[in-house]
C-alpha positions in Angstrom: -106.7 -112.8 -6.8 -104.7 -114.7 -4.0 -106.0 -116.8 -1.5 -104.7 -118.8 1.8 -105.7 -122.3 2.5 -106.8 -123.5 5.8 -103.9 -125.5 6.5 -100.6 -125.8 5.4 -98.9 -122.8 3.8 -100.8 -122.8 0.1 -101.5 -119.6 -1.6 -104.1 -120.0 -4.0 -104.5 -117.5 -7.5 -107.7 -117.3 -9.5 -108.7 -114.8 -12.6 -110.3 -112.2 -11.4 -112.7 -111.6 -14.7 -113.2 -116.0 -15.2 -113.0 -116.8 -10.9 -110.8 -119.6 -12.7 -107.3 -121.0 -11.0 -103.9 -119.7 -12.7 -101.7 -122.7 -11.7 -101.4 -125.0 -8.8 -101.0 -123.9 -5.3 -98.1 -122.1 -4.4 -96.4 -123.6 -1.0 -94.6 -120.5 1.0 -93.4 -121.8 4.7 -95.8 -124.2 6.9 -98.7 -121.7 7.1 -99.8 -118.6 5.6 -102.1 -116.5 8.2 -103.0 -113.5 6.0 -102.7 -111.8 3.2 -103.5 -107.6 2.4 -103.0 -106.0 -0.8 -100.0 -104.4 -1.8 -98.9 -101.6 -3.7 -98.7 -102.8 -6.9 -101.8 -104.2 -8.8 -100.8 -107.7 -8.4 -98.6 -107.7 -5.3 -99.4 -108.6 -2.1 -98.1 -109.3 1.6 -98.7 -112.9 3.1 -98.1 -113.3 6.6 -96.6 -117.0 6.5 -94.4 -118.9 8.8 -91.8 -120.0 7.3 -90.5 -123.0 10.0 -92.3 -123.7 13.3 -89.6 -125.7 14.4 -87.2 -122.7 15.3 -90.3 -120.2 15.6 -88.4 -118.3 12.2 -91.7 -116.3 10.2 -91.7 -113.8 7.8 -94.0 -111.2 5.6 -93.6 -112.1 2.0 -94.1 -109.8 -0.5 -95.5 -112.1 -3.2 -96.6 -111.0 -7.4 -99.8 -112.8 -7.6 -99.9 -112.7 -11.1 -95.9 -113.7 -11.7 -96.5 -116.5 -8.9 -93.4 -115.3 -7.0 -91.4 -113.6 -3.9 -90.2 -110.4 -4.5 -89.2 -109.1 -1.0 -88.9 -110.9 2.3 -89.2 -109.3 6.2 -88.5 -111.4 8.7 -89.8 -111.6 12.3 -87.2 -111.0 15.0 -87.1 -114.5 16.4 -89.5 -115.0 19.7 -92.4 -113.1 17.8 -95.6 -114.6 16.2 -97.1 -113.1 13.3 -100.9 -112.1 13.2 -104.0 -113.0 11.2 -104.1 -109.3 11.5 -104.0 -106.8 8.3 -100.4 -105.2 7.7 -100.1 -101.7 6.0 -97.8 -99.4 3.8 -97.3 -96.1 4.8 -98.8 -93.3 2.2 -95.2 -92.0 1.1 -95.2 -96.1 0.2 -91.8 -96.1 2.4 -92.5 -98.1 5.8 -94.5 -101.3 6.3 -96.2 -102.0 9.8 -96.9 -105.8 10.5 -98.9 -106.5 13.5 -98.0 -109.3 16.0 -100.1 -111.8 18.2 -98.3 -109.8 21.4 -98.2 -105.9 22.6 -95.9 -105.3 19.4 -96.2 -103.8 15.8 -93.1 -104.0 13.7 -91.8 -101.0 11.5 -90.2 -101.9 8.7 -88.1 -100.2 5.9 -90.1 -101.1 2.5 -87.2 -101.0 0.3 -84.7 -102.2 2.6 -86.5 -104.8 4.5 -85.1 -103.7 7.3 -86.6 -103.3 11.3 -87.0 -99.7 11.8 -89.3 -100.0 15.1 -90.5 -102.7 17.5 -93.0 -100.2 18.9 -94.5 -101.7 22.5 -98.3 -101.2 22.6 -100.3 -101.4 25.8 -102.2 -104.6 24.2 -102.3 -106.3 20.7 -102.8 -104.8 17.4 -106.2 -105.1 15.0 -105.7 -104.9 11.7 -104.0 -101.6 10.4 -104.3 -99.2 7.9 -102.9 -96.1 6.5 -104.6 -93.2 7.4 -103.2 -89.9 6.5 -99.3 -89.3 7.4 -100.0 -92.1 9.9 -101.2 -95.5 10.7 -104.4 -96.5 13.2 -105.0 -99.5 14.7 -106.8 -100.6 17.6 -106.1 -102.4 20.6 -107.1 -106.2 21.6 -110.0 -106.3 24.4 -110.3 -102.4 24.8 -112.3 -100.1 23.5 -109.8 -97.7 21.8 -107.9 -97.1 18.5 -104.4 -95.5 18.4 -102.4 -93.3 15.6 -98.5 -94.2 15.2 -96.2 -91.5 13.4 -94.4 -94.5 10.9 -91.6 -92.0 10.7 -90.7 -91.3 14.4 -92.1 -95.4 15.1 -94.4 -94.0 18.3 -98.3 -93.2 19.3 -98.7 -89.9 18.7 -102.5 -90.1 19.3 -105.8 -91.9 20.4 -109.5 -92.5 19.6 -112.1 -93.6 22.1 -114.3 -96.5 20.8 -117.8 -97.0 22.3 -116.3 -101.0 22.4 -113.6 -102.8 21.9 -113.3 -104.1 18.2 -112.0 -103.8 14.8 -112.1 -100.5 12.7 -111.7 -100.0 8.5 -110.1 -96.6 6.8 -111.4 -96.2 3.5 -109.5 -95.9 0.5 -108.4 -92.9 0.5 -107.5 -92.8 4.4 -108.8 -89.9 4.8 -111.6 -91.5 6.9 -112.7 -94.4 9.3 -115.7 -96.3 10.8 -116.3 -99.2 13.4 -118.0 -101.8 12.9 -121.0 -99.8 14.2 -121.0 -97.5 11.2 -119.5 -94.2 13.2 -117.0 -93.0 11.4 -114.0 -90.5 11.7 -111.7 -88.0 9.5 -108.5 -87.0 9.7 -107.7 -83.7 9.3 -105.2 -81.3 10.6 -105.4 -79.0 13.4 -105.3 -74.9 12.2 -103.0 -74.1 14.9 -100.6 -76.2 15.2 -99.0 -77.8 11.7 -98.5 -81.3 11.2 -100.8 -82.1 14.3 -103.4 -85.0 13.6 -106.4 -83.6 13.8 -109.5 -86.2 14.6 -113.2 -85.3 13.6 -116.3 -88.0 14.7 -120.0 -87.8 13.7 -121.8 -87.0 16.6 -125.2 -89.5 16.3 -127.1 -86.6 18.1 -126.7 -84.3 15.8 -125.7 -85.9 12.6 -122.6 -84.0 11.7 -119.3 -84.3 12.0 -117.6 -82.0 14.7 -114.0 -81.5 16.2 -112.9 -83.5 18.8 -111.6 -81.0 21.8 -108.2 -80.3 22.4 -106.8 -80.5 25.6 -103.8 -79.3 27.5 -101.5 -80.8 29.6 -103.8 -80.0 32.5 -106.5 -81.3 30.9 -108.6 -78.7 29.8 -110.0 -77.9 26.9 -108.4 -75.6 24.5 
């Protein structure tokens, strides 16, 4: 297990079966601001600055286990990193790293390269993989949004009943709010490769298809 200290950029590692500390903190930048599990059993991201003086941050890719760096993504200078959950794509090939502004960064997981500085109409929550794509929702509004990692734009939306935080499961194949409705993501019959979006209905208990709508509006 890895954890962040409250101050200062120390990354703490305990046995998971004995809770007891591997080694001595690990010191990566000034601060470390969050940390989401990676791909690999012990690896995970930390979202750490790295010098406050020149505003220069980074995700680190970090073995847990091995106590070291194994890939580094740096923040294109002017942008502060989030407390915020980052994610990996499911084809395990782009990252997105949220930001404390309107942005979320795309990058290339084996090349560390910016793929995307997609512009959002707020901040991002915390992200998560869910099918082809990633969701996130939006600071101080009451809506969640789907980004095609590949293309590195919205290609879709969810109305929330409030603005908040929302969680994928495992799989990401499905999603609730922090109100316990939850969501599926499935794919529309008629037109492949479109995101399809199902929501439990509390009136009647069951999941059912969110209508689709033309560009006029109506229902199709």
């Amino acid at each position: 297990m890895a954890t962040e200290g409250s101050g200062g950029g120390h990354v703490f590692t305990w046995n998971a079966a004995t809770l007891a500390p591997t080694g001595e903190p690990t010191v990566l930048g000034q601060r470390a601001e969050a940390i989401s599990p990676g791909p690999d059993p012990s690896g995970v991201y930390i979202s750490v600055a790295i010098d406050y003086t020149i505003g220069s941050q980074a995700l680190v890719y970090w073995d847990a286990r091995d106590r070291r760096t194994l890939a580094t993504y740096p923040l294109p200078t002017g942008v502060t990193g989030s407390t915020r959950r980052v994610a990996l794509s499911t084809d395990r090939r782009v990252i997105a790293v949220p930001t404390q502004g309107p942005l979320l960064l795309l990058y290339d997981r084996t090349t560390a390269a910016l793929r995307t500085s997609l512009a959002l109409p707020a901040a991002p929550g915390d992200v998560w993989p869910i099918g082809s794509l990633f969701m996130t929702t939006l600071a101080d509004r009451p809506t969640a949004v789907f980004v095609d990692p590949v293309a590195g734009r919205i290609v879709g939306s969810l109305p929330l009943p409030f603005a908040g935080n929302i969680v994928a499961n495992p799989t990401g194949t499905r999603a609730a709010d922090r109100r316990g409705r939850s969501c599926r993501a499935g794919q529309h019959p008629g037109r492949a490769g479109a995101p399809q979006l199902h929501r439990r209905h509390r009136n009647r208990g069951r999941c059912g298809v969110l209508p689709q709508r033309n560009a006029a509006g109506h229902r199709r």
